[in-house]
Structures are given as C-alpha cells and as structure tokens.
Backbone bond lengths (Angstrom), bond angles and torsions (degrees), N, CA, C in turn:
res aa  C-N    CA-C-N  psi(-1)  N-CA   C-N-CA  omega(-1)  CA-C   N-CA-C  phi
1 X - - - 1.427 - - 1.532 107.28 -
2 X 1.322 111.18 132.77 1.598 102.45 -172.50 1.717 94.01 -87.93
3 X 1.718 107.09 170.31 1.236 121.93 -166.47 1.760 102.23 -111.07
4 X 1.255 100.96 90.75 1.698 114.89 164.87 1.509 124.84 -57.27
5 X 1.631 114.32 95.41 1.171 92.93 177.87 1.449 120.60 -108.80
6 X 1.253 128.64 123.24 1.451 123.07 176.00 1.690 129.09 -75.48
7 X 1.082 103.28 116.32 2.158 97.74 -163.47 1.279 89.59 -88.93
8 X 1.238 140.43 7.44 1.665 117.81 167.58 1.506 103.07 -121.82
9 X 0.982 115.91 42.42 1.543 106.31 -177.59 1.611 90.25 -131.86
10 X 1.464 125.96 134.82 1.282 137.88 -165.55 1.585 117.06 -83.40
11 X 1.043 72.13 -44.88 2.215 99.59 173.91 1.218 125.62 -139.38
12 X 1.186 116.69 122.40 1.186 122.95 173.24 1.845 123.67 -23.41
13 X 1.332 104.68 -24.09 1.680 106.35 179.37 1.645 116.18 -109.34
14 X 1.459 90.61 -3.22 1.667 94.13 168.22 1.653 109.51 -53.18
15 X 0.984 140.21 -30.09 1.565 140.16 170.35 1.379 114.63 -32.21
16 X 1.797 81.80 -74.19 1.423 102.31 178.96 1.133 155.69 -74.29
17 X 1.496 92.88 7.70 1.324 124.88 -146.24 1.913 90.96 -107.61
18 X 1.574 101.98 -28.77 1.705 127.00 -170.85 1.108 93.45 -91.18
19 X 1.448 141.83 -59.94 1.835 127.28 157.67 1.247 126.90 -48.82
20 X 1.125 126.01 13.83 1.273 108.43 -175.26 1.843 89.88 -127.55
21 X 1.123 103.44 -27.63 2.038 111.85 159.98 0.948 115.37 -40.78
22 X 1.391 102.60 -57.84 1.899 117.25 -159.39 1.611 89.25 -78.15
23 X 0.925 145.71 -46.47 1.556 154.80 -130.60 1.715 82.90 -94.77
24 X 1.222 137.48 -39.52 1.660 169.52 -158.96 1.582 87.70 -69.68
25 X 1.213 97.22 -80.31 1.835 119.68 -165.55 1.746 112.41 -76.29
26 X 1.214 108.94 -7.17 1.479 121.15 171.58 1.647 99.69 -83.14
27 X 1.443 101.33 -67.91 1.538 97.35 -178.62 1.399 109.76 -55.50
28 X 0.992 135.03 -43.02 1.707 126.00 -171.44 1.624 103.50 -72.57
29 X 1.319 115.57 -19.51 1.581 109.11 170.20 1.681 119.22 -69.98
30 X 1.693 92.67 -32.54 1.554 78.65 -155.76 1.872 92.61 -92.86
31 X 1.245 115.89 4.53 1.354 115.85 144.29 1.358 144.52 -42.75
32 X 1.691 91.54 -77.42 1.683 92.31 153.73 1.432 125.37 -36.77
33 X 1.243 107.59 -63.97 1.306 128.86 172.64 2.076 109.44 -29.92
34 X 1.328 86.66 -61.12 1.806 76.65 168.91 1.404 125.67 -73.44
35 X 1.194 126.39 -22.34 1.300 133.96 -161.59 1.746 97.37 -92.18
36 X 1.618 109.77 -26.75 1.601 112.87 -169.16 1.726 88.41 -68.45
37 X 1.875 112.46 -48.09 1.709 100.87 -169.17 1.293 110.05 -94.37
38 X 1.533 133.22 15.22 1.434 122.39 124.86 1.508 128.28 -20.26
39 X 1.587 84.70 -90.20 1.665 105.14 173.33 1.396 125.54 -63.53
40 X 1.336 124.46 10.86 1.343 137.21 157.88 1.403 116.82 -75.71
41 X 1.522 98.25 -64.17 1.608 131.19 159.24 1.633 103.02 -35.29
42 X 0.958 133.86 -57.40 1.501 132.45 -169.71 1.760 94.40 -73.74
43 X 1.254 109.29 -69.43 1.745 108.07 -156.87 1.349 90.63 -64.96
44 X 1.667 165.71 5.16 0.712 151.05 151.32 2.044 106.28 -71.44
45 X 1.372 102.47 -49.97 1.333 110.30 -175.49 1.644 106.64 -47.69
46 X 1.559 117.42 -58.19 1.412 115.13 -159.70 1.931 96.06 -84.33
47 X 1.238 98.98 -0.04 1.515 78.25 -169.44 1.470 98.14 -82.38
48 X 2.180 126.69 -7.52 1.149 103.52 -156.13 2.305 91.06 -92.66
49 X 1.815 85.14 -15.17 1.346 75.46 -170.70 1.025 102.39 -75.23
50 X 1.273 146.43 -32.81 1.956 133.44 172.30 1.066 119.16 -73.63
51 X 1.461 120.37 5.14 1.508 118.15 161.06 2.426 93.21 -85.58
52 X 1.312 110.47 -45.41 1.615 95.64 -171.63 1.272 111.46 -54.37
53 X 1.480 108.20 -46.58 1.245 97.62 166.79 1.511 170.85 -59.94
54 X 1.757 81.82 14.42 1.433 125.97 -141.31 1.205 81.22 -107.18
55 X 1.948 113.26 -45.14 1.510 106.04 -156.23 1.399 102.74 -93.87
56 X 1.517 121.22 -8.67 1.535 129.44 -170.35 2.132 102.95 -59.30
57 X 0.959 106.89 122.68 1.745 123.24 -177.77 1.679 96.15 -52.90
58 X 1.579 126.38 114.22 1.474 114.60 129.87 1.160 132.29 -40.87
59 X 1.658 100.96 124.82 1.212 122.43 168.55 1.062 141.38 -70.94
60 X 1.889 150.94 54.32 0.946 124.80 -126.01 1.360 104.88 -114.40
61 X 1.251 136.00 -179.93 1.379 151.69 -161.17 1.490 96.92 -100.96
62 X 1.737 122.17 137.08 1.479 123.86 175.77 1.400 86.99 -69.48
63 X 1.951 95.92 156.79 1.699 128.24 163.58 1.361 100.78 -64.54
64 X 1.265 105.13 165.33 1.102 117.18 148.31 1.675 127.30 -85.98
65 X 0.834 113.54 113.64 1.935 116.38 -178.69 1.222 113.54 -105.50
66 X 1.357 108.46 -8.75 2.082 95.17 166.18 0.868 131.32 -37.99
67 X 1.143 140.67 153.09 1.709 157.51 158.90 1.955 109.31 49.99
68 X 2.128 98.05 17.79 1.735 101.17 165.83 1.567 94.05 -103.05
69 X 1.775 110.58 161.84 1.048 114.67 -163.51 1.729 101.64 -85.65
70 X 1.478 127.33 178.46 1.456 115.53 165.12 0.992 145.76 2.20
71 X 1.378 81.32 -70.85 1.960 115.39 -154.24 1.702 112.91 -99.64
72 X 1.870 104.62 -22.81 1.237 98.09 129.20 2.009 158.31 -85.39
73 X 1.366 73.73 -15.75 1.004 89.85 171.24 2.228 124.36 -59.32
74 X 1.293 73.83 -60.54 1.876 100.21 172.57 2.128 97.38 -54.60
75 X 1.100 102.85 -43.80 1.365 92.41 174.82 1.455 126.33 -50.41
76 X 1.535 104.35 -62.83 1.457 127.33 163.81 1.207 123.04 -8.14
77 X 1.548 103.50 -68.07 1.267 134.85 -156.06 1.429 105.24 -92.77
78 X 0.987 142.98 -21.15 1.626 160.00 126.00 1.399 125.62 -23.50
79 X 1.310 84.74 -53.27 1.707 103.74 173.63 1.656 109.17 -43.49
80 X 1.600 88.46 -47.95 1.794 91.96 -167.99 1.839 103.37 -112.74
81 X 1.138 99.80 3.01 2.280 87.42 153.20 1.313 71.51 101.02
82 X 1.282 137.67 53.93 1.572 125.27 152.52 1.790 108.70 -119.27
83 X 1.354 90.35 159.77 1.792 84.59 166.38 1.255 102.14 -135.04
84 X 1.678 112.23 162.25 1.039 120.11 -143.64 1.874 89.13 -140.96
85 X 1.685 93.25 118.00 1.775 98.98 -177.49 1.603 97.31 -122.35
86 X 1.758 107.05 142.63 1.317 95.84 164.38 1.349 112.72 -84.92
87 X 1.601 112.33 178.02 1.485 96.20 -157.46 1.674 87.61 -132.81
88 X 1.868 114.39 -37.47 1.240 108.59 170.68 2.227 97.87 -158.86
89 X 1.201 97.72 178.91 1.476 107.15 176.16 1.448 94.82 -102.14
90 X 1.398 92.21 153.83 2.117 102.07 163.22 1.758 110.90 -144.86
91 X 1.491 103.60 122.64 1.322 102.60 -159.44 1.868 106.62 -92.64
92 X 1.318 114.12 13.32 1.081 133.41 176.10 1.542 116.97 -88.16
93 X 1.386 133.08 38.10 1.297 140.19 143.73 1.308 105.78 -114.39
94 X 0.757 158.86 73.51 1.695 142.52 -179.36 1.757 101.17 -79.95
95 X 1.092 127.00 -5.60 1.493 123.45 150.46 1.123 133.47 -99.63
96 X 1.328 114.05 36.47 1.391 137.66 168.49 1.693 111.23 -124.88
97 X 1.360 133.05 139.63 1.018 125.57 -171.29 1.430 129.72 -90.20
98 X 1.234 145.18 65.72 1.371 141.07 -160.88 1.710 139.62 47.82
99 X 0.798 116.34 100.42 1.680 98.32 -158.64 1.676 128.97 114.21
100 X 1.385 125.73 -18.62 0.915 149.53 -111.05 1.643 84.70 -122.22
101 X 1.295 126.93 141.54 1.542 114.35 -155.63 1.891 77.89 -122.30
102 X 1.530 96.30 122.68 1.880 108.31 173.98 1.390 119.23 -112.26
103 X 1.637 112.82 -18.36 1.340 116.04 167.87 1.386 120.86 -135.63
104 X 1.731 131.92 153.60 1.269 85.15 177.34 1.717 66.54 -152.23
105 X 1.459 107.61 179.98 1.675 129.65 -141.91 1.525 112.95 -163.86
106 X 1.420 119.75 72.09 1.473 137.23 45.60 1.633 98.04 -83.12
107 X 1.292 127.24 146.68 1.553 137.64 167.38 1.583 92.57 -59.05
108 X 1.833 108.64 -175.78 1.374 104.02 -155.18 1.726 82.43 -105.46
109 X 1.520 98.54 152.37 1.626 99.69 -166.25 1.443 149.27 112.10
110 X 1.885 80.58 -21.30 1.770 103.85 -174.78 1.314 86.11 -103.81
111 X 2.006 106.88 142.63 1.113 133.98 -160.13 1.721 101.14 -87.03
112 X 0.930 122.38 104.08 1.299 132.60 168.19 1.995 125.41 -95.16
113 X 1.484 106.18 133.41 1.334 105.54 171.52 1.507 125.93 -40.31
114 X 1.052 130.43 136.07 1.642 118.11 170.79 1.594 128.46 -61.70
115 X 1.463 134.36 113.51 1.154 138.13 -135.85 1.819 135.09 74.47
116 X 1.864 91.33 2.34 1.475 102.40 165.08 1.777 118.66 -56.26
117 X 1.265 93.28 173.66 1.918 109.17 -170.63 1.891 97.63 -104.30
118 X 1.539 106.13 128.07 1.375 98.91 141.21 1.095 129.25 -145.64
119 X 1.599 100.63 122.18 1.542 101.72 170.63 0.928 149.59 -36.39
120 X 1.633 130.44 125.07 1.702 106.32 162.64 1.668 119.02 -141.52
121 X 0.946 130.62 -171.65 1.108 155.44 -162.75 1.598 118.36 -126.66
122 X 1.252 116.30 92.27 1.347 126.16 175.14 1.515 114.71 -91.61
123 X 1.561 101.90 161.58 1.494 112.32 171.95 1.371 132.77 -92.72
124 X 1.360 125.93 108.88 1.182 132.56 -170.78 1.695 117.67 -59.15
C-alpha cells in the first residue's frame, strides 16, 4: 500500500472529520427536503378541500314577507335566490289592502335551499 501523505491536512482526522460534516448537512437537507413536500402535500390537500367547500350552496334562512305587498315581496325574496308562489287568497283582512302577503310557507327563518319556493297567501 503506498504511503499518502497530505502536507495541508493538520491531522490525520481532518478528512474525516469533513465527511462526516457533509454526511451532517446532507442529512439535514434531505430533511428539510421532506418536511418542505410534507407541507406541500398538506397545502395542496386543504386547498382542494376549501376549494369544495367553496362550491358547497349557501344555505340561507326565508325573509320575512309579511304585511309587504307582492311585488315587494317577490323582490325580497329574489334578492336572495328565492321564488315566491301564491298559494291561495284570504278575504278575511278587509283592513289590509289587496295584495298584501298575511301568510307565508316556509315561515320567516326556516332554512331553505338556494332557488327554493315560498309560498304565500295574499289578501284579496
């Protein structure tokens, strides 16, 4: 075996002492390195679930349309993706003026689909 001598090397374990650094800073790279496509792995994951949830329909609660007339009423309810059907007349206000919405079906409050129906009951 020939005899290698190195004139800039101080100690004999200075070599090894530089492989076992690099070997040091390799492992802590390929650490990061996993932990960076962890957290890739995740913010890809939640980003797909806050995108579904993105597409999931608000739910909102019917208006109230009592004692507004029709045509406001139908507005109202428009406003927020509802439609608005009459369902019957009631000739039992006669101090109310024609049109005049006295009942309505879902009541105001109940959580309805978006583009749901609510009935009502105007005054003849």
């Amino acid at each position: 075996m020939p005899n290698i001598d190195f004139k800039s090397v101080s100690h004999p374990f200075f070599v090894q002492d530089k492989i076992y650094e690099l070997k040091g800073h390799k492992e802590k790279a390929d650490e990061t390195k996993k932990d960076n496509e962890r957290k890739e792995e995740l913010h890809l994951w939640f980003g797909k679930v806050i995108g579904k949830l993105e597409q999931i329909p608000q739910i909102k609660g019917a208006p109230n349309l009592q004692r507004l007339d029709f045509i406001e009423a139908m507005e109202r309810a428009g406003e927020l993706g509802f439609q608005v059907v009459v369902w019957d007349e009631d000739p039992s206000h006669p101090e109310l003026p024609p049109g005049v919405v006295i009942y309505q079906n879902p009541p105001p409050g109940t959580v309805i689909n978006p583009g749901g129906e609510i009935q009502v009951v105007l005054t003849s």
